[in-house]
N, C-alpha and C positions, 0 to 999 in steps of 0.2 A: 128259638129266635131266628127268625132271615138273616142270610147273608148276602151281601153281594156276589155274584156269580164271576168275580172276574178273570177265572182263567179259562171261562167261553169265551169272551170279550174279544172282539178281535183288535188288537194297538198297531196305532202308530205313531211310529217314532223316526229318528235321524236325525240331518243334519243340514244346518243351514250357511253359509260362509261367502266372506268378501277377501281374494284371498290379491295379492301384488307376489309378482318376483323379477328380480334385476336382475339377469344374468348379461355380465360385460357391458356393463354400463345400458343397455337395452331395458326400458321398463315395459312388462303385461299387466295387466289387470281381468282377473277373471272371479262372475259370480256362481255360486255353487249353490245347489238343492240336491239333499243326498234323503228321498224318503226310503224310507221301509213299512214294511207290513208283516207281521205275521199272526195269523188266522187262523188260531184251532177249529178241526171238525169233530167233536166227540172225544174221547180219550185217546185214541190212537194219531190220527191224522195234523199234521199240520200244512198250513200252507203259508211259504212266506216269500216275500221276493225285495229287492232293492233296484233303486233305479238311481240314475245319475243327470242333473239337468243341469248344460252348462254356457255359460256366456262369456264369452272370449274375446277383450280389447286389447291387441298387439299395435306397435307404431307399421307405419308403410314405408319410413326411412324419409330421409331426404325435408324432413319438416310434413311432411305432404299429410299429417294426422294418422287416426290409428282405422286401421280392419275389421271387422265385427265378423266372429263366426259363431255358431249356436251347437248345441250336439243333448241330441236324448237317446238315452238304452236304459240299459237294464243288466246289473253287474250278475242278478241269477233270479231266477222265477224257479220254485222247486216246489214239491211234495214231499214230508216226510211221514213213515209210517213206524210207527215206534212198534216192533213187533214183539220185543221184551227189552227186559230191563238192558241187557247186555246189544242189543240190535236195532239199527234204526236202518231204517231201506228209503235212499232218494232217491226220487228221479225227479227229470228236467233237466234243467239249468243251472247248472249250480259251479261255486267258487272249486278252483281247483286244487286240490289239497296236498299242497308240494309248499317245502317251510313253513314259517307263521307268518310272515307279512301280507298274503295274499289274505287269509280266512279274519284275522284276528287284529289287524291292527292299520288294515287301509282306509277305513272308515274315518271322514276328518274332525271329528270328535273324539277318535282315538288316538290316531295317528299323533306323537309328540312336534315332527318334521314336515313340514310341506310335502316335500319329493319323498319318493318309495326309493328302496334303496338303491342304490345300480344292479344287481344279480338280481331285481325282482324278474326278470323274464326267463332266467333258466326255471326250466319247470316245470313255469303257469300256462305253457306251450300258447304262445303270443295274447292272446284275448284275456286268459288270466280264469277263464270259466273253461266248461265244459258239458257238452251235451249227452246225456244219456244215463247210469244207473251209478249208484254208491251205494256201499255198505260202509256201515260205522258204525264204532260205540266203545264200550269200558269192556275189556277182555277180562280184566281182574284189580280188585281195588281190597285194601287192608287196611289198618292205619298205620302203617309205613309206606305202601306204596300202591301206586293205580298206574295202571297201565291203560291204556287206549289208541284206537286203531283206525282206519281211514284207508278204502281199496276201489278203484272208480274206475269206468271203464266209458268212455266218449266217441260217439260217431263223428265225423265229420261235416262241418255245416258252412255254409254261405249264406246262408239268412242272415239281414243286416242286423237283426236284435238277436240274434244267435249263434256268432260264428262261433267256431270253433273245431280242433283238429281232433282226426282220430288217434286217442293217442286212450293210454293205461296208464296206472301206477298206484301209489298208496304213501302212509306212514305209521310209522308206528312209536309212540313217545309212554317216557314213565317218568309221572311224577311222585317227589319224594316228599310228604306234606310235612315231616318234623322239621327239614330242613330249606322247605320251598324251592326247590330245585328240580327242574324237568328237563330232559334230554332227550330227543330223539332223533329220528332221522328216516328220509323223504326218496321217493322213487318214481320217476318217467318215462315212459318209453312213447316215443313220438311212431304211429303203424302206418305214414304215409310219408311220399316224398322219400326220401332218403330219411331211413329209420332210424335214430338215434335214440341215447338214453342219457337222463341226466340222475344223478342225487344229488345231497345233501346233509347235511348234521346241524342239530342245534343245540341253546344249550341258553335255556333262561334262569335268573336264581332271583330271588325277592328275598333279600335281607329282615330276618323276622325283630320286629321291635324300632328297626330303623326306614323310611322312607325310601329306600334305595331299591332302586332297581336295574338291572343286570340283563343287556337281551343279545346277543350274538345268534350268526347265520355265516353256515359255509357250503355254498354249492357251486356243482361241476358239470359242465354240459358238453355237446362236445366239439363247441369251437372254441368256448371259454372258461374258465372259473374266477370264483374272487369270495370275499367275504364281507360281514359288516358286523360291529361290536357296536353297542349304544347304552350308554347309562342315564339316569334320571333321577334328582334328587329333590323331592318335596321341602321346601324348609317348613316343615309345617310341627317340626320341633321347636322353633324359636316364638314361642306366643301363641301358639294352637294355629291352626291351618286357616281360622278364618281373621287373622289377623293380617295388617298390610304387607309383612314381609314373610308369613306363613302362605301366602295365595302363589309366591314363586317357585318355580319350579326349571333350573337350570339343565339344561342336555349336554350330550355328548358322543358322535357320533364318528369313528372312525371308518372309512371301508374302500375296499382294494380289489381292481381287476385284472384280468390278467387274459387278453386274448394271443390264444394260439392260432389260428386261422379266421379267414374275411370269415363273415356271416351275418347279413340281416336281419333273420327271423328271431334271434335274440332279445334282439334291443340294446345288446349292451354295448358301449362305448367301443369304438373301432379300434382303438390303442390302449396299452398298459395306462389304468389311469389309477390315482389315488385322489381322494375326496376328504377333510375333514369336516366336520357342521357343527357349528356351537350355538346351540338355541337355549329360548327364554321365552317361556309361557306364564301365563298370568292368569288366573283362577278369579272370574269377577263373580260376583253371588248370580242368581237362576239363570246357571246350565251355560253361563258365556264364558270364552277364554279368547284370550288375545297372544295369538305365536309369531314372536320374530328369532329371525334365523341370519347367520351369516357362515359363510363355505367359501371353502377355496380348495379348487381343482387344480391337479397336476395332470399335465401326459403331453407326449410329443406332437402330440394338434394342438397345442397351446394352452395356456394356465389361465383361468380366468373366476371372479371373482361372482359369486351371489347372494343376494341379498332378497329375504325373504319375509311379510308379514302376513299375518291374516287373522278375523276376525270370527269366529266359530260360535255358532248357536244350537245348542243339543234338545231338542224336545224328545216328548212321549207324550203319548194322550190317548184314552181307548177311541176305538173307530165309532162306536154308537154306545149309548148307556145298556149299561148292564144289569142281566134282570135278579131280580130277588126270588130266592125258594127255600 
């Protein structure tokens, strides 16, 4: 009997979003297209890429109405070659693999929070991509435990849809399936400009039986460090999950920085700042969710107050019909 051929199929998928955020009494509004692609060639080859298309309504002060600015890229255009089970070979463009914020959960269909966390630029060496080779894959895996590895090597670019520094690094994490718990930790070395090096450690646990989830992040670069803990709890115990109060899903997000010397190429906040965010996402039936957020910032530039919603649409669909054999 024919089957559908659907892992020829090339899909696409992402994300669509209307998203607001107040900071200090200040309201923006901006619309998001977040597609993806990815294109098997034969058994070995894949080809995927993501892109980002944004539209941006800020006020101009003074009553005077709001700014419009627009922005299209592309977060990585890549190649992978699956060359065995244990080895995959990129190249291109690709997310740069320092914590898990950056690979695993920036995407706004993933993403629980508006904003990435403050330390997401130690690292992702400014662009958050990188140009040039990676190796990855499963070093070793048992039913106790799998290990897996990530090691990338980036030239340096000025292409407007390609920057990116020369810079090295990797990680290396092991998760423990009995107990859903993974730890690992992250490595950068910036080869231009004034060369530095950053890491980090993680440390995710998913509560087995319970809706709970547990995601922490602590890295160190070398003008700054800080961290961020975030939990998430599905009430999706109270009346099964597609019930009205099973569709909620409460956050919680703590995180702290800590700069030792000036530095722009960062990103991160100029002063000791702490950040709390208490969000509320709402699970509507096909693929939409509605996130509002509220935070409040501390640090000696001033304390101020944000307020955040947005309305998130998650497709997939194959790119052409798929043949029968």
């Amino acid at each position: 009997m024919p089957v559908l051929a659907a892992q020829d199929t090339p899909l696409l998928s992402g994300g669509l979003g209307l998203l607001t955020n107040t900071n200090g009494g200040t309201t923006s509004y901006q619309t998001i297209a977040v597609p993806v692609l990815e294109a098997p060639i034969g058994q070995h080859l894949l080809v995927e890429s993501r892109a980002n298309v944004l539209e941006t309504f800020s006020p101009k002060g003074n009553g005077q109405g709001y700014s419009h600015s627009g922005f299209l890229g592309l977060s990585y255009l890549q190649a992978d070659y699956i060359a065995t089970p244990h080895l995959t070979v990129v190249g291109g463009y690709f997310l740069t693999p320092f914590g898990t914020y950056n690979e695993r959960l920036s995407p706004i269909w993933i993403s629980n929070l508006q904003d990435a966390p403050l330390i997401y630029g130690i690292g992702t060496m400014g662009s958050g991509s990188g140009t040039g080779g990676m190796l990855r894959g499963n070093a070793h895996s048992t039913e106790t435990v799998s290990i897996s590895y990530a090691a990338y090597f980036s030239a340096g670019s000025t292409n407007k849809q390609f920057q990116s520094l020369r810079s090295t690094g990797g990680q290396i994490y092991a998760y423990f399936p009995k107990v859903r718990l993974e730890i690992g930790t992250s490595y950068g070395r910036t080869l231009e400009g004034t060369e530095s090096n950053s890491f980090g450690v993680h440390l995710w646990w998913e509560l087995a039986g319970i809706p709970l989830k547990i995601r922490s992040e602590y890295a160190h670069g070398a003008h700054s460090q800080g961290y961020w803990i975030e939990t998430d709890y599905r009430l999706s115990q109270i009346h099964g999950a597609d019930s009205l109060i099973g569709r909620l899903e409460p956050i919680f997000r703590l995180q702290q920085t800590f700069r030792k010397s000036p530095d722009a190429s960062d990103f991160l906040p100029s002063a000791d700042t702490q950040r709390s965010d208490f969000g509320l996402d709402y699970y509507l039936p096909h693929e939409v969710r509605v996130n509002t957020s509220y935070s409040r910032q501390f640090s000696s530039t001033g304390n101020v107050n944000v307020w955040e919603t947005g309305v998130v649409y998650r497709f997939l669909f194959p790119a052409w019909k798929g043949k029968l054999r």
